[in-house]
C-alpha positions as CSV (number, residue, x, y, z in Angstrom):
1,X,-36.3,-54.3,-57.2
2,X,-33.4,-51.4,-56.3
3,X,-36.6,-48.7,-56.8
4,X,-39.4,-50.3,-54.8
5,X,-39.5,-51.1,-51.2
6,X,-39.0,-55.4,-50.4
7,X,-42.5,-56.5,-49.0
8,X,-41.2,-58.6,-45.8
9,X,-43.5,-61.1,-43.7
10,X,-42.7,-61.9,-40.6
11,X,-43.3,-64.9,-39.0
12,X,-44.0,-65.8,-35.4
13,X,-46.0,-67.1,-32.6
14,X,-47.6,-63.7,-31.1
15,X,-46.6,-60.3,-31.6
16,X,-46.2,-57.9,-29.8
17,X,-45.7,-60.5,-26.5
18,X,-45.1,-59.2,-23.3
19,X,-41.7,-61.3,-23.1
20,X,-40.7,-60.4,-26.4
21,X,-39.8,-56.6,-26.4
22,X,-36.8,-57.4,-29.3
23,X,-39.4,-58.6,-31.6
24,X,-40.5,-55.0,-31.8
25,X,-37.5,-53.5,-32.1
26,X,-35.9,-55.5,-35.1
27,X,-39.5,-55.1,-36.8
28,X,-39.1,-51.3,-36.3
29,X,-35.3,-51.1,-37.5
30,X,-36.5,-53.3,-40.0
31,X,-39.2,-50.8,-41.3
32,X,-36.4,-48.0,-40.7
33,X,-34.0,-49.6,-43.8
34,X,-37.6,-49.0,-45.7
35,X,-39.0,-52.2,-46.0
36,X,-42.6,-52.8,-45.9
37,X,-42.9,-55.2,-43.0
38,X,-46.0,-57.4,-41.9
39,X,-46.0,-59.5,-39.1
40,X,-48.5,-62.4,-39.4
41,X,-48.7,-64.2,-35.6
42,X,-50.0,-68.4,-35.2
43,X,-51.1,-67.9,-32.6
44,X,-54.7,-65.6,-31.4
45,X,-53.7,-62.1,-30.3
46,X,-52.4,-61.7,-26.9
47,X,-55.1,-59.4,-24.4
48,X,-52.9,-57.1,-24.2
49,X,-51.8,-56.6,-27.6
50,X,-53.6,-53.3,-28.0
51,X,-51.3,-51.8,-25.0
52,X,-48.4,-53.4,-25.6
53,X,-48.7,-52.0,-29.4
54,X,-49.1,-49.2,-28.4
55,X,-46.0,-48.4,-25.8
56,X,-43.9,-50.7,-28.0
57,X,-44.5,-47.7,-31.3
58,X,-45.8,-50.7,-33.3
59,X,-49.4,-49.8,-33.7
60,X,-48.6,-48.6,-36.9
61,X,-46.9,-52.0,-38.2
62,X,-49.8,-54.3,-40.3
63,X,-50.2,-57.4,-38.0
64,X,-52.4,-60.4,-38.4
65,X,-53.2,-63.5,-35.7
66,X,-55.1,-66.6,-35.7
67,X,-58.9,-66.0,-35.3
68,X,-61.8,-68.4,-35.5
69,X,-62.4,-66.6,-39.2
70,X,-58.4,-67.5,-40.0
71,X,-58.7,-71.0,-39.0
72,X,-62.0,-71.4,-41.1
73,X,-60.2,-70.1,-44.3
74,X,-57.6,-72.3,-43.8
75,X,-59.8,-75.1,-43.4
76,X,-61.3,-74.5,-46.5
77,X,-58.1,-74.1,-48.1
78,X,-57.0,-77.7,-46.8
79,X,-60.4,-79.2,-48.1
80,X,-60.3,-77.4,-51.4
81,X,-56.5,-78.5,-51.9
82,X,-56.4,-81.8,-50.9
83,X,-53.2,-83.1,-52.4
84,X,-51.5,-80.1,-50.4
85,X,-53.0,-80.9,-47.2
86,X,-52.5,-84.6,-47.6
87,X,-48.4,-83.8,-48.4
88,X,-48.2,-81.0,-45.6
89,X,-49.6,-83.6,-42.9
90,X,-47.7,-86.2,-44.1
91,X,-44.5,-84.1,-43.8
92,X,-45.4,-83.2,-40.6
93,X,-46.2,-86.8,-39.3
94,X,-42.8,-88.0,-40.4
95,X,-40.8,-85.1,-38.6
96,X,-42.9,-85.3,-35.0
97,X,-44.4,-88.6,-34.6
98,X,-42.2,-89.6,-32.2
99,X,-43.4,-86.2,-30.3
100,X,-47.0,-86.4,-30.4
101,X,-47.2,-83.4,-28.3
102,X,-45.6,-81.6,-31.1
103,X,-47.0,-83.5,-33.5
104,X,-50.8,-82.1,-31.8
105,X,-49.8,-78.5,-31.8
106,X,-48.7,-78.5,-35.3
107,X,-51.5,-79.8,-36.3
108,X,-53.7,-78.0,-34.5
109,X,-51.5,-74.5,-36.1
110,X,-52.1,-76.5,-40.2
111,X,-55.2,-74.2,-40.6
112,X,-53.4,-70.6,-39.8
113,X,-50.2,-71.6,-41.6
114,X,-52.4,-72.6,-45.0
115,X,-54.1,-69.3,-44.8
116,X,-50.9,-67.2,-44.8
117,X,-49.5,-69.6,-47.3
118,X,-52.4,-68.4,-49.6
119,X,-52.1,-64.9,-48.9
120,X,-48.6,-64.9,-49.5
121,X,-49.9,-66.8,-53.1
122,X,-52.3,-63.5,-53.8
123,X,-49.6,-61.1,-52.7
124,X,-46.1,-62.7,-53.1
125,X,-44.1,-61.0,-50.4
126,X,-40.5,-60.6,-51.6
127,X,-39.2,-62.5,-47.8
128,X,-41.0,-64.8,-45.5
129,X,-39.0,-64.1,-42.3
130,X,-38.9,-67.1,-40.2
131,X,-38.1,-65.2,-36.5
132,X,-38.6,-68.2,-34.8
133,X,-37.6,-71.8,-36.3
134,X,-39.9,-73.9,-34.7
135,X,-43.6,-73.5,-35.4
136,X,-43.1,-70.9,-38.1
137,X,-40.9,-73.4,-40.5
138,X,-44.9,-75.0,-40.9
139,X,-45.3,-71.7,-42.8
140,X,-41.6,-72.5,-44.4
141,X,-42.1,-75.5,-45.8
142,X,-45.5,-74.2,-47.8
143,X,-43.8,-71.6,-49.1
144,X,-40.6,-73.1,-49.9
145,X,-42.0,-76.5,-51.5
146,X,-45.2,-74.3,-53.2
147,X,-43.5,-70.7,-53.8
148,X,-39.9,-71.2,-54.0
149,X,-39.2,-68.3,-56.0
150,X,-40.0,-66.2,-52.6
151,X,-36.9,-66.0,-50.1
152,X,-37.5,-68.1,-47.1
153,X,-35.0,-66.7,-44.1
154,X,-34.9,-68.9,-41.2
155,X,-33.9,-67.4,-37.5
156,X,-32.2,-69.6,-34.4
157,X,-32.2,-68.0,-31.3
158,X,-32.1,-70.2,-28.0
159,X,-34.7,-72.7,-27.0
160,X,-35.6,-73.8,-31.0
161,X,-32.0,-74.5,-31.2
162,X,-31.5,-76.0,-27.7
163,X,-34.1,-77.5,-26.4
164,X,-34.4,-81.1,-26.2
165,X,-38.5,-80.5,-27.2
166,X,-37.0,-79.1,-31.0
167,X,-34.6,-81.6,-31.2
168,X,-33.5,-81.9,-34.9
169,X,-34.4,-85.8,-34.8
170,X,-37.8,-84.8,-33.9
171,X,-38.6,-81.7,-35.3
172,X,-39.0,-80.0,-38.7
173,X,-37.0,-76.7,-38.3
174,X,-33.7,-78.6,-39.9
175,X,-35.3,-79.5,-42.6
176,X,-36.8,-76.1,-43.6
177,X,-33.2,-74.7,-42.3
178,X,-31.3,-76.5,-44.8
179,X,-33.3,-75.2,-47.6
180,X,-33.3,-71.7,-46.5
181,X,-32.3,-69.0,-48.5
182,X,-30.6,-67.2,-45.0
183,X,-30.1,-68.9,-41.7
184,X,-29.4,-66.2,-39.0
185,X,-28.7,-66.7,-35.5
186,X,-28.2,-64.0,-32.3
187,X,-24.8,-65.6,-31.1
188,X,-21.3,-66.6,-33.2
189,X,-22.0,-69.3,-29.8
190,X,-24.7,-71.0,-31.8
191,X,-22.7,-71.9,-35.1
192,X,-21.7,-75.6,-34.2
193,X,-25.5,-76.7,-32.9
194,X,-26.4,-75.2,-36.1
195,X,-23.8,-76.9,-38.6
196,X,-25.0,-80.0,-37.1
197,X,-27.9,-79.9,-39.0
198,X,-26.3,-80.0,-42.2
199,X,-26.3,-76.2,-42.6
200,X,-23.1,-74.9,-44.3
201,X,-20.9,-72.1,-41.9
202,X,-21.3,-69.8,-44.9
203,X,-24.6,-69.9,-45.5
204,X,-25.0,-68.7,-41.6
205,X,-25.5,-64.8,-40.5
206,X,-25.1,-63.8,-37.2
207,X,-27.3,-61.0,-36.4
208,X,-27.6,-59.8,-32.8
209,X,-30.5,-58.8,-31.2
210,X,-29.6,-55.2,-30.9
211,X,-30.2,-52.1,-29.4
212,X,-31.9,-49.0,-30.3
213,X,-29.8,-46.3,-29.3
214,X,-32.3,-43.9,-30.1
215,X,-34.4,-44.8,-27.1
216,X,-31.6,-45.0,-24.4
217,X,-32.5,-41.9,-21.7
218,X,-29.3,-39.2,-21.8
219,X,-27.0,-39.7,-19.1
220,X,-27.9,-38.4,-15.8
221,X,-26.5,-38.3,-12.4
222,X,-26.9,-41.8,-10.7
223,X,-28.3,-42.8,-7.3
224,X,-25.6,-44.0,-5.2
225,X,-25.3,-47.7,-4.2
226,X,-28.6,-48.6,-6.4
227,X,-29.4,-51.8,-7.4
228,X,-31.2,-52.8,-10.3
229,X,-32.4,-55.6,-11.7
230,X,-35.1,-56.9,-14.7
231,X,-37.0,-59.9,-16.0
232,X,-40.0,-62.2,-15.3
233,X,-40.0,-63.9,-11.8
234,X,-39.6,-67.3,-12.4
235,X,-37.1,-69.5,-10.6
236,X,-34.8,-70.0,-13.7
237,X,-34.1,-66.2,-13.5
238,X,-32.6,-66.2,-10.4
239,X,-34.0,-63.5,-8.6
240,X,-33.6,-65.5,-5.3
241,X,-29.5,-65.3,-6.0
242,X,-29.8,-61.8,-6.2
243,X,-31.4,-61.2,-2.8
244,X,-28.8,-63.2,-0.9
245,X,-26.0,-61.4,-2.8
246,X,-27.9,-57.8,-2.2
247,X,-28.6,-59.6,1.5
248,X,-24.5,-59.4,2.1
249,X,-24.2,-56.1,0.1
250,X,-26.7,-54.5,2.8
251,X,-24.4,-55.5,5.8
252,X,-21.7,-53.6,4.4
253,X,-23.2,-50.9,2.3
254,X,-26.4,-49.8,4.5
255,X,-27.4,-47.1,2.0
256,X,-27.7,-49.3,-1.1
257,X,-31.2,-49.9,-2.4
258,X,-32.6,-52.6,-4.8
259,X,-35.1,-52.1,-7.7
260,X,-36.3,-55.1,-9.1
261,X,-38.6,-54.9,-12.4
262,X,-40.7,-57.4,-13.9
263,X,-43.8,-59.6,-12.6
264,X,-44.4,-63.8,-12.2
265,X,-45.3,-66.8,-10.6
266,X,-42.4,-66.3,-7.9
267,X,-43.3,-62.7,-6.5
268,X,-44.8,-63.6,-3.4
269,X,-42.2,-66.3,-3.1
270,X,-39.6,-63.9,-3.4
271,X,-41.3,-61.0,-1.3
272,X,-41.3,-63.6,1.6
273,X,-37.8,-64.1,1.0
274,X,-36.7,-60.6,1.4
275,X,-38.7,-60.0,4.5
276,X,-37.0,-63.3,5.8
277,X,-33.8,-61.8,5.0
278,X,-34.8,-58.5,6.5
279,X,-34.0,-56.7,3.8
280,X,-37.4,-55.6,3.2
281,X,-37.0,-51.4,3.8
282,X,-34.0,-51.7,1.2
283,X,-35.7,-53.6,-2.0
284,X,-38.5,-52.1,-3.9
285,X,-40.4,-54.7,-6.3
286,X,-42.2,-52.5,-8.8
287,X,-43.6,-55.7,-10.7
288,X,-45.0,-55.2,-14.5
289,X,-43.7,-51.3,-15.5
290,X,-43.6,-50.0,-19.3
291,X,-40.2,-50.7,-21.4
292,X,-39.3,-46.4,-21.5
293,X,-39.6,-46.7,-17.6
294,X,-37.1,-49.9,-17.3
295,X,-34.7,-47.2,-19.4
296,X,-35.1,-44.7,-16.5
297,X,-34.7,-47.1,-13.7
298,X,-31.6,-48.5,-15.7
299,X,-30.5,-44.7,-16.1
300,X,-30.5,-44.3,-11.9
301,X,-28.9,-47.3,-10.9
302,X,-25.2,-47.9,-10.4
303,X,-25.6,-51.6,-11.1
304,X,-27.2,-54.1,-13.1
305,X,-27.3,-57.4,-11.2
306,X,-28.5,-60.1,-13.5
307,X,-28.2,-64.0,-12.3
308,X,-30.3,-65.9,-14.9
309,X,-29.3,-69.3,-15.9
310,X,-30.8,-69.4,-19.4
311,X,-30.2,-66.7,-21.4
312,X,-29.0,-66.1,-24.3
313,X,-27.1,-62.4,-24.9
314,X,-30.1,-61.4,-22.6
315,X,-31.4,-57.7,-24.4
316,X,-31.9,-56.4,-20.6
317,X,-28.1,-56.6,-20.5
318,X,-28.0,-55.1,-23.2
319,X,-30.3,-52.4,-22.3
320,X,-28.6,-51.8,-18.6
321,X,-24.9,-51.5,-20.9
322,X,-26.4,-48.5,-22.6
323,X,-27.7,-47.0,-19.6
324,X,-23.9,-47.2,-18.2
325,X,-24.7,-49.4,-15.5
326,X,-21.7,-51.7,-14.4
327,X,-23.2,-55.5,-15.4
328,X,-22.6,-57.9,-13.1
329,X,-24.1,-61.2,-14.5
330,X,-23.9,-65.2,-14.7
331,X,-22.6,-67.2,-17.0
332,X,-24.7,-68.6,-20.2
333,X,-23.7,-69.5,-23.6
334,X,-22.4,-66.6,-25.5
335,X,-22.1,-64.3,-22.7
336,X,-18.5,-63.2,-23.9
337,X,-19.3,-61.8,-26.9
338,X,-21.2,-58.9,-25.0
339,X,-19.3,-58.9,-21.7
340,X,-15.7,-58.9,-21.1
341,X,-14.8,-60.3,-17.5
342,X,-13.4,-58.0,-15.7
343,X,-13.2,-55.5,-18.3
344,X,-16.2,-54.2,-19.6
345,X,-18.4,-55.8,-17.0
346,X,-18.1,-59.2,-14.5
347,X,-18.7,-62.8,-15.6
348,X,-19.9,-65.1,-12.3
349,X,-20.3,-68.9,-12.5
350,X,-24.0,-69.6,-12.0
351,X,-25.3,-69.3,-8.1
352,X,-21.7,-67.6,-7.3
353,X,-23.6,-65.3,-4.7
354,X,-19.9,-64.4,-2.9
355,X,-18.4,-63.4,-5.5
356,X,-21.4,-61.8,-6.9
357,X,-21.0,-59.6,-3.7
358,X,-17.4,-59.1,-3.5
359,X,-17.8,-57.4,-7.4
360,X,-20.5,-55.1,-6.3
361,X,-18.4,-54.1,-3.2
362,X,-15.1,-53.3,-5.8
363,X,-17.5,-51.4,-8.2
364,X,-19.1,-49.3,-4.6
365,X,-15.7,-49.3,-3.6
366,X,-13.9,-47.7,-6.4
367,X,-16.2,-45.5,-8.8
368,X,-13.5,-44.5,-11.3
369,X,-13.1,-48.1,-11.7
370,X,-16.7,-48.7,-12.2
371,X,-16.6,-45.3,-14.6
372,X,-14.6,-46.7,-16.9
373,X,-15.8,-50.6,-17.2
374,X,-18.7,-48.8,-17.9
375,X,-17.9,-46.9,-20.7
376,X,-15.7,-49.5,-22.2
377,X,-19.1,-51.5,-22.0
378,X,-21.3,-48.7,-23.8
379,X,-18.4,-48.7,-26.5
380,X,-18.4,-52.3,-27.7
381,X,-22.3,-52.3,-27.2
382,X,-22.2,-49.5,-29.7
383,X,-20.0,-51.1,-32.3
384,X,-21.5,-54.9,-32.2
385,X,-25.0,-54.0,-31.5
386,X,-26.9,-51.1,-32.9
387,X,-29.9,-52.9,-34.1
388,X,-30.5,-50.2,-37.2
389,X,-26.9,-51.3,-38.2
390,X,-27.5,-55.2,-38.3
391,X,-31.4,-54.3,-39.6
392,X,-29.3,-52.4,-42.8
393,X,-26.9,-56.0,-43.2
394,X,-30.0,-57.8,-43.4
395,X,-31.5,-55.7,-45.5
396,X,-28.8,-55.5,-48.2
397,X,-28.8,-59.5,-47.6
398,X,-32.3,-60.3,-48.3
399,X,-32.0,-57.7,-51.4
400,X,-29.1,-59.8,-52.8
401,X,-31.1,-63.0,-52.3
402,X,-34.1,-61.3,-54.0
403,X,-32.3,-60.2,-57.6
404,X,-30.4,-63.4,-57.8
């Protein structure tokens, strides 16, 4: 094992996804520690999976998806094998019948997950890398009830651990969890949902979504009193918060400007909102734009104004931190372990649009101030979360798990 490079499969629901730029980048810092990494999707590619492969520098990483021909195989697997088809619905069934939403789409995913369970019988991948816990513990449970000398790592993040939908009671996920080889989660935050499974502190990794430092624009001069902020446009993002706090920043600060990236279902909502606001001339929504160009917007702006109410150590913070932008964002589970209040950044209870404004009036108000939050911010973000760092722990982690 210590001469030859670990074969790693990845797990997920589609890759690359359009929401989903940290999938790519722990795949590519996980190829970086030299493993050989495949990334086998349940679900049919995405349209755009050509593109995104290709801005994303993953078109180089071996990745599979559900097809009509992948469903067929594992068809024929289930009919050939009928004892393991009979046990994997049966499990199935006893986890989600009280769901029978979730009990339909699991079934409907049986066929996909038996065909990468027999590939990973031909090939015998040294890790199957759970990176979601929901649908992908199907592929768990094959491989840890049929193939148990192959390490099974599981991965919580925030709605399989959280949401009501993948409730433990309900779901399967716990039960593949608790006989994982590895459990990771992204937050220290998440450890008590996850010990209430049954899963022991110890046996729990926390590794970060991080950043790759490598991509992050040099610094250059910054455009005074600009605005930035990032995501999809859905309501749950709060993108209308940010236009009544940028609403009261524009009656004091008539020079500012606001950039806000990402597309959705609320744009035009949104658009009609600024014009009601008359703030129209001063916010410029540049919808859908490539991940290297959110770096260069990030790179211009002063501030990064982020009022989601669901996210968990959101990588766009993350992102606007290394671009020395001063992060003013609301409050969610974890936040503190990337932002500290009033130190390296600003912490707001959710919909807090005054004080949301009287922060980005101290940062326009006193640059040297906002100077050094912001380097303070870069310098934590450096030390906690440098993805190829956290890609080598759970590198020399799975290795351990491997020879034992």
């Amino acid at each position: 094992m210590a001469s030859q490079s670990m074969k790693v499969w990845l797990i997920t629901m589609a890759f690359p996804d359009p929401s989903e730029t940290f999938t790519c980048n722990d795949v590519l810092a996980l190829k970086r520690t030299g493993m050989n990494v495949i990334v086998h999707g349940l679900r049919p590619k995405h349209p755009l999976c050509s593109q995104l492969a290709l801005e994303r520098d993953v078109a180089g990483i071996w990745i599979t998806h559900n097809s009509i021909i992948n469903t067929l195989c594992g068809l024929w697997i289930g009919l050939t094998q009928p004892i393991l088809l009979i046990n994997f619905i049966s499990w199935i069934s006893r986890h989600t019948w009280k769901r029978p939403v979730n009990l339909l789409k699991s079934l409907l995913l049986v066929p996909r997950s038996l065909q990468i369970y027999e590939s990973a019988k031909q090939e015998n991948p040294d890790v199957i890398y759970l990176y979601w816990s929901h649908f992908p513990s199907l592929v768990g449970y094959l491989i840890q009830t049929r193939l148990p000398q192959i390490v099974v790592s599981t991965s919580f993040v925030a709605y399989d651990l959280y949401s009501p939908e993948y409730d433990s009671k309900y779901f399967y996920s716990s039960s593949v969890a608790r006989n994982a080889d590895l459990v990771q989660t992204v937050a220290a935050a998440n450890f008590p949902a996850i010990e209430k499974y049954g899963i022991a502190k110890e046996k729990i990794l926390l590794s970060y979504h991080g950043i790759n430092f490598h991509k992050i624009p040099s610094r250059a001069g910054k455009i005074k009193r600009r605005i930035v902020t990032a995501g999809r446009l859905v309501p749950e993002k709060g993108f209308d918060d940010v236009l009544h706090t940028f609403s009261k920043v524009l009656n004091h600060w008539p020079d500012a400007s606001l950039v806000i990236l990402g597309d959705g279902p609320e744009r035009k909502k949104l658009e009609a909102l600024a014009k009601s606001l008359n703030i129209c001339h001063s916010v410029d929504f540049r919808g859908f734009v490539p991940h290297n160009s959110i770096f260069e917007e990030m790179a211009l702006s002063e501030v990064f104004l982020f009022l989601s109410q669901i996210e968990r150590l959101p990588n766009v913070v993350k992102e606007a931190m290394a671009c020395y932008c001063l992060c003013i964002v609301s409050h969610t589970l974890g936040i503190e372990e990337l932002i500290l209040d009033k130190v390296s950044g600003y912490v707001l209870q959710q919909n807090d649009i005054d004080t949301a404004f009287e922060q980005i009036h101290r940062a326009f108000s006193n640059s040297m101030e906002m100077k050094k939050m912001t380097e303070l911010a870069f310098a934590h973000l450096k030390a906690k979360f440098d993805i190829d760092c956290i890609a080598q722990v759970l590198h020399q982690s799975w290795r351990s798990l491997a020879i034992s």
